[in-house]
C-alpha positions as CSV (number, residue, x, y, z in Angstrom):
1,X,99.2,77.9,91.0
2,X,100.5,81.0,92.6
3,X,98.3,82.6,95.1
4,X,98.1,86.0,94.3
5,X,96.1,87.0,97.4
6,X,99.5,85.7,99.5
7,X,101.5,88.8,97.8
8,X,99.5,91.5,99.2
9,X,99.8,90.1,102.8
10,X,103.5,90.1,102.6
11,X,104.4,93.9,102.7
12,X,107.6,93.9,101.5
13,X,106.7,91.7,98.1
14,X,103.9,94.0,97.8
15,X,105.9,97.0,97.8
16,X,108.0,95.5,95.3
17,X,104.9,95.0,93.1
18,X,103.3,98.0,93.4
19,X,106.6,99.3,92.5
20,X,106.8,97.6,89.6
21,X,103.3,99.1,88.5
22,X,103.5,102.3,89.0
23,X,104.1,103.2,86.1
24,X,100.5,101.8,84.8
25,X,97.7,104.6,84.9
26,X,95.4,104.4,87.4
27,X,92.6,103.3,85.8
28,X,94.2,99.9,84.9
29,X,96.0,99.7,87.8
30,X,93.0,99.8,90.1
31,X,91.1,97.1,88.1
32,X,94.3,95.4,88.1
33,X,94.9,95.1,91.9
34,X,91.6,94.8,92.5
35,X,91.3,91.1,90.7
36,X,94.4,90.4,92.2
37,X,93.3,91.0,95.4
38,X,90.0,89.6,95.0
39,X,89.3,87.8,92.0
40,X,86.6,89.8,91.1
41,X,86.1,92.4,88.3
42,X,86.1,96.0,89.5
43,X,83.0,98.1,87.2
44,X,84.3,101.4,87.1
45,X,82.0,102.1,83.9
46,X,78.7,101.6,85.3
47,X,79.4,101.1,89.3
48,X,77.4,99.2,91.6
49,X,79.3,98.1,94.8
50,X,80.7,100.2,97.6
51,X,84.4,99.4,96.4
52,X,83.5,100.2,92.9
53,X,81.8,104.0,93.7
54,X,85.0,104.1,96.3
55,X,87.7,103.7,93.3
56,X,85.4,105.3,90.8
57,X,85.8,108.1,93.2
58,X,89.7,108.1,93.5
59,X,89.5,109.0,89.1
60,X,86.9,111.0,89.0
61,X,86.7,113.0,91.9
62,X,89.8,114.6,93.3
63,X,89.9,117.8,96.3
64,X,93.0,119.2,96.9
65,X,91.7,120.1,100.3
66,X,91.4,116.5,101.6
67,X,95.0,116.4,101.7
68,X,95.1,118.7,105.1
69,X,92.5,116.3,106.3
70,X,94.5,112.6,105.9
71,X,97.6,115.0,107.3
72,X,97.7,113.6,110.6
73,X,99.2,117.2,112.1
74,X,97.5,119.4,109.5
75,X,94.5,117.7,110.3
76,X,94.0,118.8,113.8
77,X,93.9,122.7,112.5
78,X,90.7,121.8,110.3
79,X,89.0,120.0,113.2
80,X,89.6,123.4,115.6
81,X,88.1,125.5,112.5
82,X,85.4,123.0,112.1
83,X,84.1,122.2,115.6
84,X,85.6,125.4,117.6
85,X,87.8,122.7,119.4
86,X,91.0,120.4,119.2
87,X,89.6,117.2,120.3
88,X,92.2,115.5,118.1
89,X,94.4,113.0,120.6
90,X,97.1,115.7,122.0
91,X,100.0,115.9,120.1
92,X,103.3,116.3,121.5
93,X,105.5,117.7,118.6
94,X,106.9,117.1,115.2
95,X,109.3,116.6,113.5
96,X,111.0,116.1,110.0
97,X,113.5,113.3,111.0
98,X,114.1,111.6,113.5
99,X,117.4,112.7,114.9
100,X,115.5,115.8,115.1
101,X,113.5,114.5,118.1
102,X,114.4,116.3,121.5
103,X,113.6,112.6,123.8
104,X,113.9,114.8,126.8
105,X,110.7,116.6,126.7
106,X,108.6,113.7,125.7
107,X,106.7,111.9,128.7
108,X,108.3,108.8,129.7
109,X,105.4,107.0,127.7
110,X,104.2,108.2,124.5
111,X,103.4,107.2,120.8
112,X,105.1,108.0,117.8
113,X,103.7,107.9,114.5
114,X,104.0,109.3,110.5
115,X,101.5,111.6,109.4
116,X,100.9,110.3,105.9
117,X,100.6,106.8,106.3
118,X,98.8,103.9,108.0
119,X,100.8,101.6,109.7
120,X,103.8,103.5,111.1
121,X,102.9,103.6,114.7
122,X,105.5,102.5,117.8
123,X,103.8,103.0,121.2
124,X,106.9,103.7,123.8
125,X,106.3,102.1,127.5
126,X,109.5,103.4,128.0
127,X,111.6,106.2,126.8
128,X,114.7,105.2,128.7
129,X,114.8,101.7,127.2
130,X,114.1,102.6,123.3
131,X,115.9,100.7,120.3
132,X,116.9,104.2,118.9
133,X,119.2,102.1,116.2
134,X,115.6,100.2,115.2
135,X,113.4,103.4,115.9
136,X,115.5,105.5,113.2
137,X,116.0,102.9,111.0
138,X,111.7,101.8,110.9
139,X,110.8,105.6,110.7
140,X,113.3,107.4,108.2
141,X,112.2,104.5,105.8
142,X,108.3,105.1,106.7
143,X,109.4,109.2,105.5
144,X,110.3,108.3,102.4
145,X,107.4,105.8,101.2
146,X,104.6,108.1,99.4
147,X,101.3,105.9,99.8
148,X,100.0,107.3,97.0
149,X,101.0,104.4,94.5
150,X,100.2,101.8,96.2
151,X,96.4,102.8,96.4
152,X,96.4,105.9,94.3
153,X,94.3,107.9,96.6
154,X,94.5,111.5,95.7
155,X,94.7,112.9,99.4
156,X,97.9,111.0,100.0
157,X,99.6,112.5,97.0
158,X,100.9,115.5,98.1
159,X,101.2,115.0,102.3
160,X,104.6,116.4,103.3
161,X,105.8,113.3,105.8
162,X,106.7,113.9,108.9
163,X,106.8,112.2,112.4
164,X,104.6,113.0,115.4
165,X,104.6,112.4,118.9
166,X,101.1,111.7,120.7
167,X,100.2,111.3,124.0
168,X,99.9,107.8,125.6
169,X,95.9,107.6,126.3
170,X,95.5,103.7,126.7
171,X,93.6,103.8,130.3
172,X,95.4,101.8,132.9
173,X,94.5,98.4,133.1
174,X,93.5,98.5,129.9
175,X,95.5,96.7,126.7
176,X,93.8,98.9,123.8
177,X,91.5,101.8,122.8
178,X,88.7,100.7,121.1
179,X,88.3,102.6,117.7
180,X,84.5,103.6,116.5
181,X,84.7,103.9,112.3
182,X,81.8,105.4,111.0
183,X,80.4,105.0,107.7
184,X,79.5,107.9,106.3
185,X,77.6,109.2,103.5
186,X,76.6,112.8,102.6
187,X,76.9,113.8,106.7
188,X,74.6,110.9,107.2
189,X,76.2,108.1,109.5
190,X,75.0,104.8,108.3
191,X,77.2,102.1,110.1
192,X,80.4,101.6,112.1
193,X,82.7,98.9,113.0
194,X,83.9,98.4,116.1
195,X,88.0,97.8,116.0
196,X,89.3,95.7,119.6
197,X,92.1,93.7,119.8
198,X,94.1,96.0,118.0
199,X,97.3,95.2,119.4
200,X,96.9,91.3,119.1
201,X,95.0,89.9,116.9
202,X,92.5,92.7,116.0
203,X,88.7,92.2,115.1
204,X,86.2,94.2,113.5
205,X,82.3,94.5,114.4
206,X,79.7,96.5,112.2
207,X,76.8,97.8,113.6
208,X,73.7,100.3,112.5
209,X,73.2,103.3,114.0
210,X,70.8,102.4,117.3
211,X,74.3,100.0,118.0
212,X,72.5,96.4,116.8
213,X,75.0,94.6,115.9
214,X,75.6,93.5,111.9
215,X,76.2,90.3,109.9
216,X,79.1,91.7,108.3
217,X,82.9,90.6,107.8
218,X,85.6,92.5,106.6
219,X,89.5,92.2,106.7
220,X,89.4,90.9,110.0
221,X,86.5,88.3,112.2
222,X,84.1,89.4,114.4
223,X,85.2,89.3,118.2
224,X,82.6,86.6,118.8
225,X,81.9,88.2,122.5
226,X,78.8,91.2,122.7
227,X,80.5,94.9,122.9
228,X,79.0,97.5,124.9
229,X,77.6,100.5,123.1
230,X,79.8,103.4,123.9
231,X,78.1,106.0,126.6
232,X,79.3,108.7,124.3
233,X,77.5,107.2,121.2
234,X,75.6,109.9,120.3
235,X,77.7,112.6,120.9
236,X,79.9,110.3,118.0
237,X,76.7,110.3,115.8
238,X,76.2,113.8,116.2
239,X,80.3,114.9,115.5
240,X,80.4,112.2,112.7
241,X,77.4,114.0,110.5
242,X,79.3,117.5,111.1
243,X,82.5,116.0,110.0
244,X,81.3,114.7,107.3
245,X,78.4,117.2,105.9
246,X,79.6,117.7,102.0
247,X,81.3,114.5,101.3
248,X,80.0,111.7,99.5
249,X,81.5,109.0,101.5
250,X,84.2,109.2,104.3
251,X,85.1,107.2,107.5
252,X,85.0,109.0,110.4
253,X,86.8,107.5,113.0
254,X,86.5,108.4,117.1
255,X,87.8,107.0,120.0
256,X,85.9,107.4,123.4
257,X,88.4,107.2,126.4
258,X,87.3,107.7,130.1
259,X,83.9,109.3,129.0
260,X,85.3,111.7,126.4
261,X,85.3,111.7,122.7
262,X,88.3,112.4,120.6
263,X,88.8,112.5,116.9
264,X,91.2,109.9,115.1
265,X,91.1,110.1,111.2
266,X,89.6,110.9,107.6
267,X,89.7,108.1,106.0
268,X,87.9,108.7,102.0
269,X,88.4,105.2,100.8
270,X,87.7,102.1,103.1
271,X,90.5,99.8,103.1
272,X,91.9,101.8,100.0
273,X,89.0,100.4,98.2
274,X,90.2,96.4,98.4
275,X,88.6,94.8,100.5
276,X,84.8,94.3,99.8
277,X,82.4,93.4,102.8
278,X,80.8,90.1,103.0
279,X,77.9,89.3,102.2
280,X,77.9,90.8,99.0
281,X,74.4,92.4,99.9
282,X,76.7,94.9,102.2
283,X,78.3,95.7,99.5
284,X,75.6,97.0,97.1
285,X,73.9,98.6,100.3
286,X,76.4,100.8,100.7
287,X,77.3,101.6,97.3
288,X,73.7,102.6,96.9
289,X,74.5,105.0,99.2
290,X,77.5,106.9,97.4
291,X,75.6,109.3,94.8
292,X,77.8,109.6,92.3
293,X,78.0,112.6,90.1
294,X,78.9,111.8,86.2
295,X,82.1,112.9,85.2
296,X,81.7,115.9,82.4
């Protein structure tokens, strides 16, 4: 029997699926994928569970303005407005392609990434000893992807891609930054996961808000060793709730590096909407928490 769930860890047979689909509306494409991915029926008529509110959501809900906020470089404009600061990671410039990149006035270290995507992320160690031939080659295909099909979340839709240099912020000594994704819902923070490990074999682990840690799996194990809650946790509570104040669910996610906070992403629809938490409990949990609005 063909294993389905093997398809959507290869990336390129995926594309090649999705690309085949794309055609299909987006209400039967979502249900689609969904059992694909899962083997479970997604209930977009009467939703229950956190990924069914998430893709009822992507139908029935759609704000043109979200699109400045899963912009990467647009993005760091509304956080300004929003807080009175930048505390976005500092951005080094952008550009539309990548021969367009001036390599001389970028640090010896630095990280380039796309501003529309997930995924298309190359941390330089070392400017002078860059695979420009595989560099241009990985990020002029990354321009010309549109993520949109593949989950069909509105934001995406309408990004204009582009790629961004941002400065290299990994403390020394250190392999990673550890990434705090908070849950939440109506500019209430419910949970977070903890991401480590990121550039191994990365591991996720949830906790509530006074940072005890959850029974919960998703996408990737638990680290299996304690994690220290952050000394900047509440100031992440706090900037969390005003980030999120109006929306009915988003992901806030923050980094804390050397004692300060800094913002990473909007992110409306949790692993595009695929990947249910286990146990299932989790699941209707936080999908009681998504108040939906019916459609008129």
């Amino acid at each position: 029997m063909w294993d389905y769930k093997s398809l959507f860890r290869n990336r390129e047979l995926r594309l090649k699926f999705i690309q085949a689909l794309r055609f299909i509306p987006d209400r039967l494409y979502l249900k689609l994928v969904y059992w694909l991915k899962t083997g479970q029926r997604l209930n977009l008529d009467k939703p229950v569970t956190f990924c069914d509110k998430m893709n009822w959501l992507k139908l029935n809900e759609k704000h043109p303005e979200y699109t400045q906020l899963v912009d990467k470089i647009e993005v760091h404009k509304y956080i300004e407005q929003k807080l009175g600061e930048d505390i976005c990671l500092p951005m080094l410039g952008n550009w539309k392609h990548y021969d367009e990149i001036d390599f001389s006035t970028l640090p010896d270290q630095f990280v380039l990434k796309c501003n529309h995507d997930s995924g298309s992320v190359k941390i330089i160690h070392d400017k002078h000893n860059m695979n420009h031939l595989e560099l241009r080659r990985f990020f002029e295909a990354r321009l010309k992807r549109n993520p949109f099909p593949d989950g069909r979340e509105y934001p995406y839709k309408n990004v204009k891609p582009r790629i961004y240099a941002e400065k290299y912020m990994t403390p020394p000594g250190e392999a990673d930054i550890d990434d705090y994704k908070f849950f939440c819902f109506n500019g209430k923070p419910e949970i977070l996961f903890v991401a480590t490990e990121r550039s191994t074999d990365c591991k996720f682990d949830f906790f509530d808000m006074d940072f005890n840690h959850l029974d919960i799996t998703n996408i990737h194990p638990q680290c299996g060793h304690e994690i220290s809650k952050p000394e900047c946790f509440e100031e992440m509570k706090s900037l969390a709730a005003k980030l999120s104040q109006g929306m009915k669910f988003v992901r806030i996610d923050l980094y804390q590096i050397q004692g300060k906070v800094y913002f990473g992403e909007f992110t409306f629809f949790h692993a595009g909407g695929f990947w249910p938490l286990k146990p299932e409990e989790w699941e209707v949990k936080l999908g009681n928490m998504i108040l939906l609005t019916p459609p008129k």
